[in-house]
C-alpha positions in Angstrom: 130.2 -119.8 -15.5 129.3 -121.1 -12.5 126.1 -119.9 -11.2 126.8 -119.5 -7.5 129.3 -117.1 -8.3 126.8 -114.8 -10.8 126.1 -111.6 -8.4 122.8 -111.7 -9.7 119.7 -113.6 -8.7 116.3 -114.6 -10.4 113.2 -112.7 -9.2 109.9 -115.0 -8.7 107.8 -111.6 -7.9 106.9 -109.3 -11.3 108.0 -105.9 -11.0 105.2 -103.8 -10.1 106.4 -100.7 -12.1 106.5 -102.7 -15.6 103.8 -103.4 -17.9 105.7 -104.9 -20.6 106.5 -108.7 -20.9 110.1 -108.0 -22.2 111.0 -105.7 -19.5 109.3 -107.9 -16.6 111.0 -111.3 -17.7 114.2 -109.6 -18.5 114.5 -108.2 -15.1 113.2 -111.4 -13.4 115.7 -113.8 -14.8 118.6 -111.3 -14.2 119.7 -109.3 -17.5 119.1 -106.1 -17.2 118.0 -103.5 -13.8 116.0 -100.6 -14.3 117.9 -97.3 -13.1 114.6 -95.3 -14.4 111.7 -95.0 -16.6 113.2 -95.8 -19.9 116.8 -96.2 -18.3 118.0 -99.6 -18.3 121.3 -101.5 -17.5 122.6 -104.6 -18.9 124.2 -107.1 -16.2 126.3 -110.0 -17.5 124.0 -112.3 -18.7 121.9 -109.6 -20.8 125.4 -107.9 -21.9 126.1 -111.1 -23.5 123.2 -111.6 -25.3 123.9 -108.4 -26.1 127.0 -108.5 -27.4 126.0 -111.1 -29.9 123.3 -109.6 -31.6 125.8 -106.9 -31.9 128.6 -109.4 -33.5 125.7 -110.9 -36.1 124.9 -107.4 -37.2 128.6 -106.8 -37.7 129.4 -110.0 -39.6 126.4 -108.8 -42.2 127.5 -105.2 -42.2 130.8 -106.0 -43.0 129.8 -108.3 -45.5 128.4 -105.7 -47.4 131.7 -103.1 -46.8 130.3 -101.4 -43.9 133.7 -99.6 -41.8 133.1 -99.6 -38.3 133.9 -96.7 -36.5 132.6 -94.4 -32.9 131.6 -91.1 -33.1 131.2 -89.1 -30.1 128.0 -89.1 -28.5 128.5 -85.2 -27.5 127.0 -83.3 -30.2 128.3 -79.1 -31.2 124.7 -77.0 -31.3 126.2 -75.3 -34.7 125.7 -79.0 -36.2 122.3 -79.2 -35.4 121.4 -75.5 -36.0 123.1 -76.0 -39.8 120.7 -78.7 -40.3 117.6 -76.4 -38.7 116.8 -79.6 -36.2 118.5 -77.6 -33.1 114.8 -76.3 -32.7 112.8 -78.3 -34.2 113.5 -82.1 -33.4 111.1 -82.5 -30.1 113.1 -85.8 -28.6 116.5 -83.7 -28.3 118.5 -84.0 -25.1 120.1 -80.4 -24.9 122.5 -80.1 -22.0 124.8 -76.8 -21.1 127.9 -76.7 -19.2 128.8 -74.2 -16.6 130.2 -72.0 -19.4 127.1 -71.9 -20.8 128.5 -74.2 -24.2 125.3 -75.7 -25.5 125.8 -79.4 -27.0 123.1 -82.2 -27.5 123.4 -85.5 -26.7 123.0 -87.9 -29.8 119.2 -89.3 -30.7 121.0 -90.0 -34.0 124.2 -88.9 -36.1 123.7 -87.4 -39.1 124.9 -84.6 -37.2 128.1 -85.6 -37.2 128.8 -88.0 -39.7 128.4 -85.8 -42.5 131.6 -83.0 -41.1 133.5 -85.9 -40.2 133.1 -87.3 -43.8 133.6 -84.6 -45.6 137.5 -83.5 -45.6 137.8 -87.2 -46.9 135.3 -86.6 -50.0 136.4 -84.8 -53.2 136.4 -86.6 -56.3 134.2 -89.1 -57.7 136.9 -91.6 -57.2 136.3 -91.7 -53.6 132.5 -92.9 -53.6 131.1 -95.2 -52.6 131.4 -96.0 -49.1 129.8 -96.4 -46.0 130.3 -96.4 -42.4 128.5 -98.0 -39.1 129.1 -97.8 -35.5 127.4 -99.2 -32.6 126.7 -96.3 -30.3 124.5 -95.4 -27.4 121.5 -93.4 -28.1 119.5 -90.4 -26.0 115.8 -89.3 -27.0 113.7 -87.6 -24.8 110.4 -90.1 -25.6 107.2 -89.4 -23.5 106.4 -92.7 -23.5 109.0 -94.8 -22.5 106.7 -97.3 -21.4 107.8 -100.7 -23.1 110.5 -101.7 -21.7 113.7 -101.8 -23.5 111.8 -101.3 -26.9 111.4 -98.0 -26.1 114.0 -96.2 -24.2 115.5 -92.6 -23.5 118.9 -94.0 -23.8 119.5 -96.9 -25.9 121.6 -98.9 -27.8 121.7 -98.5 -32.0 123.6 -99.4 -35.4 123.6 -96.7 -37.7 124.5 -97.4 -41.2 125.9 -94.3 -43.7 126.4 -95.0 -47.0 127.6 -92.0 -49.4 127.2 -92.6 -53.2 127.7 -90.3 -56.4 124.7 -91.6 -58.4 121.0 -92.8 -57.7 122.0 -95.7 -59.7 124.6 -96.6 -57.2 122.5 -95.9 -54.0 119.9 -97.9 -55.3 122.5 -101.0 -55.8 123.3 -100.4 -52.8 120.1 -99.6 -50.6 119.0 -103.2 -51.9 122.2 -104.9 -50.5 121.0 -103.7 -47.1 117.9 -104.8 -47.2 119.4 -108.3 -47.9 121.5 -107.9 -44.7 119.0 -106.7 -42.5 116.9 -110.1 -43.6 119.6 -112.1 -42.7 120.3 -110.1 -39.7 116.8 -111.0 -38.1 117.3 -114.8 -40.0 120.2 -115.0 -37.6 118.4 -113.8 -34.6 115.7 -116.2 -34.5 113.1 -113.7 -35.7 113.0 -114.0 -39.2 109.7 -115.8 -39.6 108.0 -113.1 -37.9 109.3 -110.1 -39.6 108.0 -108.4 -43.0 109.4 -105.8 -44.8 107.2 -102.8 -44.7 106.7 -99.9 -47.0 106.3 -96.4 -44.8 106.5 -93.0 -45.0 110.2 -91.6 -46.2 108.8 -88.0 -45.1 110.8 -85.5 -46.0 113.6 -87.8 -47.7 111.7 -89.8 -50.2 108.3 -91.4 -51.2 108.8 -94.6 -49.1 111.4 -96.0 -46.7 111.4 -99.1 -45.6 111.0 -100.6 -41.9 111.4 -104.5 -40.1 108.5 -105.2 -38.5 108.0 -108.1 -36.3 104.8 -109.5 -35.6 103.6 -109.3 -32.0 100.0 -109.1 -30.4 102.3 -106.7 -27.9 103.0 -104.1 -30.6 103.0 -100.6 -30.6 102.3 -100.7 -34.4 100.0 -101.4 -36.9 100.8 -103.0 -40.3 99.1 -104.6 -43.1 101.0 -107.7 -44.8 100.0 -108.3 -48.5 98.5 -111.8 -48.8 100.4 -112.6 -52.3 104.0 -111.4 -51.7 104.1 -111.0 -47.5 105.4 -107.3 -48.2 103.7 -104.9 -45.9 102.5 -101.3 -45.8 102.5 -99.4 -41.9 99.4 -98.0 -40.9 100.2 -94.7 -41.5 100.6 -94.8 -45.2 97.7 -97.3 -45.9 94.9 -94.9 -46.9 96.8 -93.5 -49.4 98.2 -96.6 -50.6 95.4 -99.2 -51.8 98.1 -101.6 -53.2 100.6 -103.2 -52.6 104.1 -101.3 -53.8 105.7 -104.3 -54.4 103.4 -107.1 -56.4 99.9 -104.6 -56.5 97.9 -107.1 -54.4 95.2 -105.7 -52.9 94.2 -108.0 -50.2 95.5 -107.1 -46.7 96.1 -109.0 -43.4 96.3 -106.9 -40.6 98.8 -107.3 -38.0 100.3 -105.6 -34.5 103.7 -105.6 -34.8 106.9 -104.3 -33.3 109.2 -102.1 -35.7 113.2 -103.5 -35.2 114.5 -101.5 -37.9 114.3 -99.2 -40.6 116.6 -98.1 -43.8 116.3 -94.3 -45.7 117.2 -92.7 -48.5 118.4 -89.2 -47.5 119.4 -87.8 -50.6 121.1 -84.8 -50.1 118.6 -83.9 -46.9 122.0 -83.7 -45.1 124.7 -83.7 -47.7 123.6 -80.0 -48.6 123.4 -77.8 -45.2 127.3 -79.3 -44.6 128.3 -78.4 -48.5 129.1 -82.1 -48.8 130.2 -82.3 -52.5 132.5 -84.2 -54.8 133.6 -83.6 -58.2 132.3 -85.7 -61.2 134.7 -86.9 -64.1 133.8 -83.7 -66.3 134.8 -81.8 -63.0 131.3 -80.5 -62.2 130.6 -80.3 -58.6 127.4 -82.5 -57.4 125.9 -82.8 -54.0 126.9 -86.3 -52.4 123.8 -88.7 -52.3 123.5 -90.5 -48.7 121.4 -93.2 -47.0 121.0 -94.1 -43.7 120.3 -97.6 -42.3 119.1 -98.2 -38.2 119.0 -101.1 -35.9 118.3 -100.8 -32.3 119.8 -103.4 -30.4 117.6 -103.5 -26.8 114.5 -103.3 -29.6 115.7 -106.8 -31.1 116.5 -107.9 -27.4 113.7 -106.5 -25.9 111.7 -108.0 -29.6 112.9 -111.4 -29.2 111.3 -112.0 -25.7 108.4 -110.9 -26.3 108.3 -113.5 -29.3 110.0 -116.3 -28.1 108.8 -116.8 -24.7 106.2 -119.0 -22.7 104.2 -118.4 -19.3 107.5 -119.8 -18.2 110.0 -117.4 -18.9 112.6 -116.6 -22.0 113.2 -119.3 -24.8 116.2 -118.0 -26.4 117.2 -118.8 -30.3 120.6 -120.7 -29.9 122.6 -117.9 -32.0 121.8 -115.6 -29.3 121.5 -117.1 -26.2 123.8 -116.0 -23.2 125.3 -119.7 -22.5 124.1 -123.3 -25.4 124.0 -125.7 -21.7 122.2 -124.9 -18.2 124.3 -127.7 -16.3 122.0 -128.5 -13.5 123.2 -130.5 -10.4 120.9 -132.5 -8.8 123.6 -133.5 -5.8 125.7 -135.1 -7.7 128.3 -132.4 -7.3 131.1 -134.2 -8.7 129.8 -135.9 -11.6 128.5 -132.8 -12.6 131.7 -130.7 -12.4 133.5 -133.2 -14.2 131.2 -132.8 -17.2 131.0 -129.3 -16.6 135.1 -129.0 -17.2 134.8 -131.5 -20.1 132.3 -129.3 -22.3 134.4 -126.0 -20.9 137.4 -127.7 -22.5 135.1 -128.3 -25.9 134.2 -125.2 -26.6 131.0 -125.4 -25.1 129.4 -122.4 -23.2 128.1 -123.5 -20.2 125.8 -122.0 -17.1 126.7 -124.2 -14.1 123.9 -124.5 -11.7 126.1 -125.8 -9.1 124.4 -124.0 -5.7 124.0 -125.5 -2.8 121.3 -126.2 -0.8 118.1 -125.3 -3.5 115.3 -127.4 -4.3 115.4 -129.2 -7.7 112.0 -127.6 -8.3 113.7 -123.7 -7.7 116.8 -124.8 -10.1 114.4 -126.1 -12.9 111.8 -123.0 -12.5 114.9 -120.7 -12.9 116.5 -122.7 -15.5 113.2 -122.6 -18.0 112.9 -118.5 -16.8 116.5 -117.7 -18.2 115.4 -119.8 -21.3 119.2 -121.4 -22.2 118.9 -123.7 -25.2 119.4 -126.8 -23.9 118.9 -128.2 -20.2 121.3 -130.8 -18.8 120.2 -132.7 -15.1 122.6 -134.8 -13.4 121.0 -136.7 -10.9 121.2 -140.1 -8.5 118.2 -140.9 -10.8 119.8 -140.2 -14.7 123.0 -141.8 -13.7 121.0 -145.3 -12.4 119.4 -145.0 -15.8 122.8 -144.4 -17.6 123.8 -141.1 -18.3 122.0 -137.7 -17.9 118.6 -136.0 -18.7 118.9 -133.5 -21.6 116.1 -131.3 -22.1 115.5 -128.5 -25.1 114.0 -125.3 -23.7 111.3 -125.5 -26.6 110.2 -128.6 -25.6 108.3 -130.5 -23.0 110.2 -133.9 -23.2 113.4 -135.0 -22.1 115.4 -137.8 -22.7 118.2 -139.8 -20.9 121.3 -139.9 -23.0 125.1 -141.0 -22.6 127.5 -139.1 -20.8 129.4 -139.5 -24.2 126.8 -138.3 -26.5 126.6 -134.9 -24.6 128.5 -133.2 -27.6 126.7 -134.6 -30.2 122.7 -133.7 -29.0 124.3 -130.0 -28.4 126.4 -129.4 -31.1 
């Protein structure tokens, strides 16, 4: 991608209307435009940061026989009303046309998923599965003031998984958990993130949520000190130990929450009569669990993590473009080794405009936070080759033209 030919531009003032680092850098270095308070688009270079988080979730949901599907995000009031959350879920979108049909518009899709599944469970024989899709959100939060972490319309991956014994959920519920770790591995957050025992309300003693650790936080956890398992806030008075290893010595941490996993049992399976038939032909409610990721929250998490006073430093298996191909006025030099890593494989940003300062194109390069930063100037070629630079560091070297591959790769 050449970057004279990107529509969008870097911003060097801070949007006066956002308090939150994600949101402010975000917007600066060009990913994503704010339509209104907790409404946010995604231009090209956010969508494809985007879009790979997406494809790492995928890759571990599969792995674990997640089916990927879409379900509408129009919801029938009779869903809602069978489930007695028509009246009593606060953050519902309810819209009517002008034949007076009331609908909501999804915050999540129990809803749905459980009629849809339904006609295709009867026997025994057809448990276990599960099903995910990537879908966008609507939630009518109060205080959608964090940026993309917490929005009115969002981006999410909702996990169903439908099982005929606790034995089987449990076998199951565990695998996710393992996915979800590698999930935020993959993303460049791992390190941060701690598996935290909350509140399963009215589904089950504890569910489980991601937290990352962030002095930017909206939450409150406390990570045990001999197994790095945490509690949430919320639960920690009644719990004095740890669930996991029955430490009692707590850190405390702010933290950011990027996902969470339930057991529903049959909180949902029952108001829709979602039953099978066991091998002595007895029918049994269908056990169920439900398993969340919000995309913009992981986005939104990993730049609030992974930046400097700079701007973003992006984790490689994320990051929009691995190269920001600088040219120093040496236009020619530098398009030829722009085609040659195009032809490799190699996804490149092309700073190739005309008539900016080295001093702009290096403040813009560290603000967009590629990977790896390559200058081609009169100076690196007298010296032999080109200057390569990692985002998440502060020297740079000179290296051959043909070792390009080899430092990036």
């Amino acid at each position: 991608m050449k970057q004279s030919k990107l529509f969008t531009k870097t911003r060097r003032e801070t949007p006066k209307d956002e308090i939150a680092k994600n949101a402010q850098l975000l917007i600066r270095a060009g990913f994503i435009n704010k339509e209104m308070a907790g409404v946010y688009s995604y231009l090209p270079l956010g969508l494809k940061v985007l879009k790979k988080i997406e494809n790492i979730i995928r890759e571990e949901i599969n792995a674990i026989g997640g089916q990927e599907l879409l379900m509408s995000s129009l919801h029938p009031k009779e869903n809602w009303e069978k489930t007695g959350r028509w009246d009593s879920l606060d953050v519902l979108y309810k819209v009517t046309d002008s034949l007076e049909r009331e609908n909501a518009l999804g915050p999540t899709h129990e809803e749905i998923v459980v009629p849809l599944a339904k006609p295709f469970i009867s026997s025994y024989r057809d448990l276990p599965f599960s099903v995910y899709h990537f879908q966008n959100k609507f939630r009518k939060e109060v205080r959608a003031k964090s940026g993309i972490l917490r929005g009115r319309e969002f981006i999410m991956k909702d996990l169903y998984s439908f099982h005929s014994t606790k034995e089987d959920f449990e076998e199951y519920y565990q695998k996710a958990k393992e996915a979800y770790i590698n999930i935020f591995d993959r993303v460049g957050i791992g390190e941060l993130t701690h598996i935290a025992f909350a509140s399963g309300g009215s589904f089950s003693k504890y569910s489980h949520e991601f937290q990352t650790i962030s002095s930017t936080g909206e939450d409150v956890i406390y990570i045990c000190k001999k197994c790095s398992v945490a509690i949430n806030k919320e639960i920690i008075d009644k719990q004095k130990e740890c669930p996991e290893c029955e430490g009692d010595d707590f850190e405390e941490k702010k933290s950011i929450e990027v996902g969470n996993i339930f057991d529903l049992k049959t909180k949902f399976s029952d108001p829709f009569g979602l039953e099978y038939k066991d091998i002595d032909g007895n029918r049994k409610p269908v056990l169920m669990g439900c398993y969340g990721i919000g995309l913009g929250r992981v986005l939104g998490t990993i730049v609030e993590t992974l930046s400097d006073d700079k701007g973003i430093i992006w984790p490689k298996s994320v990051a929009p473009f691995r190269v920001h191909l600088l040219s120093l006025d040496q236009n020619q030099k530098s398009k030829e080794i722009y085609d040659d890593l195009i032809k490799k494989g190699i996804e490149v940003l092309f700073d190739d405009r005309e008539g900016v300062s080295a001093g702009e194109k290096f403040k813009d390069s560290d603000l967009i936070g590629i990977p790896y930063r390559i200058i081609i100037s009169e100076k690196s070629l007298k010296s032999g080759g080109v200057e390569l630079k990692k985002r998440n560091e502060d020297k740079s070297d000179i290296i051959k033209i043909e070792e390009i591959i080899s430092k990036i790769d």
